[in-house]
C-alpha positions as CSV (number, residue, x, y, z in Angstrom):
1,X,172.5,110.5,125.9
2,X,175.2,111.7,128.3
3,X,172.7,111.5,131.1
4,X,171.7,108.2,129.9
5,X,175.2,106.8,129.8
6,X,176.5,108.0,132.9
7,X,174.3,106.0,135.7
8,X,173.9,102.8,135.6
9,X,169.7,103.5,135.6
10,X,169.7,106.5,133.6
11,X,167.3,108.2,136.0
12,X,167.3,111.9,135.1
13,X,167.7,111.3,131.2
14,X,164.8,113.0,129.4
15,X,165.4,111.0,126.0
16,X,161.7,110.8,125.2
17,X,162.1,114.8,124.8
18,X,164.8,114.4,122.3
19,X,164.1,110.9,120.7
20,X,161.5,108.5,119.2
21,X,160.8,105.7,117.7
22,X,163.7,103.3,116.1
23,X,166.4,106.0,117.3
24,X,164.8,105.7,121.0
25,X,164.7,102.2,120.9
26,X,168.4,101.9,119.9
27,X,169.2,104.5,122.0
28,X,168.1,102.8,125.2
29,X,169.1,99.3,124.1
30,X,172.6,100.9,123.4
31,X,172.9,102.1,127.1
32,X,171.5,98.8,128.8
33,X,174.0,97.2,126.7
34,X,176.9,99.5,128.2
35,X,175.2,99.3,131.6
36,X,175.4,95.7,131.1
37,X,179.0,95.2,131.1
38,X,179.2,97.5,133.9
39,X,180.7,100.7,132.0
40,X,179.7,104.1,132.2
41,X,180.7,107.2,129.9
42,X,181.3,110.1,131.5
43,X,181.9,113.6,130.0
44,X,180.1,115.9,127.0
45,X,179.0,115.4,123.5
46,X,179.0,117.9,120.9
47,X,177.3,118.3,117.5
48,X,179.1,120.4,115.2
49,X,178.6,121.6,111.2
50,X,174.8,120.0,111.1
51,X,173.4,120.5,108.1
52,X,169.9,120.0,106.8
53,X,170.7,118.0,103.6
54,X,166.8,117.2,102.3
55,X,163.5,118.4,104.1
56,X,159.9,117.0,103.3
57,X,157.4,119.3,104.8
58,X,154.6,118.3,102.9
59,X,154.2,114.9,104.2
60,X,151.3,114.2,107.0
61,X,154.2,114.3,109.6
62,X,156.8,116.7,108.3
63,X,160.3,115.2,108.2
64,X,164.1,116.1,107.5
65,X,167.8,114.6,107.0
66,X,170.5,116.5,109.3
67,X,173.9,115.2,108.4
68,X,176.5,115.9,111.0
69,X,179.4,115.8,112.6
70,X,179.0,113.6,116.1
71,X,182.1,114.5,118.6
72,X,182.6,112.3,121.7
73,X,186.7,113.3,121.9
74,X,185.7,114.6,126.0
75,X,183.8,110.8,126.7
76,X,185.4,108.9,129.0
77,X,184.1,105.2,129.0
78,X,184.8,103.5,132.6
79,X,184.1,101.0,135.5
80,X,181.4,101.7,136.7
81,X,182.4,100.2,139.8
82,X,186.2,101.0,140.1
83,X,185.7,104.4,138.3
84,X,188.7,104.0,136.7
85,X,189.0,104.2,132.9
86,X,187.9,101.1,130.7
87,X,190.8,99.7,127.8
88,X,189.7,101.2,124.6
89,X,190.8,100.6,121.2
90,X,193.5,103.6,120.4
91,X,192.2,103.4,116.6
92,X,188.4,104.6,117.4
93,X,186.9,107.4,115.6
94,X,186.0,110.2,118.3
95,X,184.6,112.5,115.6
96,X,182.5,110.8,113.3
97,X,179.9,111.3,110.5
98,X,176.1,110.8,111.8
99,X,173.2,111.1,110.0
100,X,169.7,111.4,111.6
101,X,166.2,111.9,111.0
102,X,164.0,114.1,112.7
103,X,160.0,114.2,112.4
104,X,157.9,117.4,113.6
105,X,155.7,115.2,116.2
106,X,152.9,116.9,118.2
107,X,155.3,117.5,121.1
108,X,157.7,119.4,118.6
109,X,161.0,117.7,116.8
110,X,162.1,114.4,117.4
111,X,164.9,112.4,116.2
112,X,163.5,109.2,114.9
113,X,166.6,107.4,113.1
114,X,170.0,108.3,113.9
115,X,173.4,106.5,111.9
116,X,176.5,107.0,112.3
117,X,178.6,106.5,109.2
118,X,180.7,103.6,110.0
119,X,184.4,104.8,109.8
120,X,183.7,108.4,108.2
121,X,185.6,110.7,110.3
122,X,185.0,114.3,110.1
């Protein structure tokens, strides 16, 4: 994602190794909508205290729930033309509950669904 974000093309983000189905699809859509305005976010993501929370192995593709804590305190949303830092709401959660799924695909885990937990700090 933070190769994704930070060029207006997202050339060099390998997504497709991380993500897959509905949470590449949002992923990407999320970007071009950023990419759209003409914003970039610069900077690193962390995920901190993940936690496996339910696991189903014996399905046909094996799947689990990761609950975690999403930090993007170090983005920095800007212009992507000025490169200057875009207005953003003081009040915005930069630490922030996400919960994902990932499926063990052929090409080894993928996150498939990723939501964040609208206004769950952590």
């Amino acid at each position: 994602m933070e190769v994704l974000y930070a060029t207006s093309t997202g050339q060099g983000a390998s997504l497709k190794d991380f993500a897959a189905s509905n949470a590449l699809i949002t992923a990407e859509a999320d970007a071009k909508q950023m990419h759209d305005k003409g914003l970039l976010i610069t900077g690193n993501v962390s995920v901190e205290r993940a936690t496996v929370t339910k696991v189903d192995v014996e399905r046909k593709v094996p799947n689990a729930t990761v609950s975690s804590c999403l930090d993007i305190s170090d983005w920095t949303v800007i212009n992507g033309k000025t490169k200057k830092p875009a207005a953003l709401p003081s009040e915005r959660l930069t630490k922030y509950v996400v919960v994902s799924v990932v499926e063990k695909l052929p090409q080894g885990w993928r996150v498939i669904k990723d939501e964040p937990q609208a206004g769950q700090p952590c």
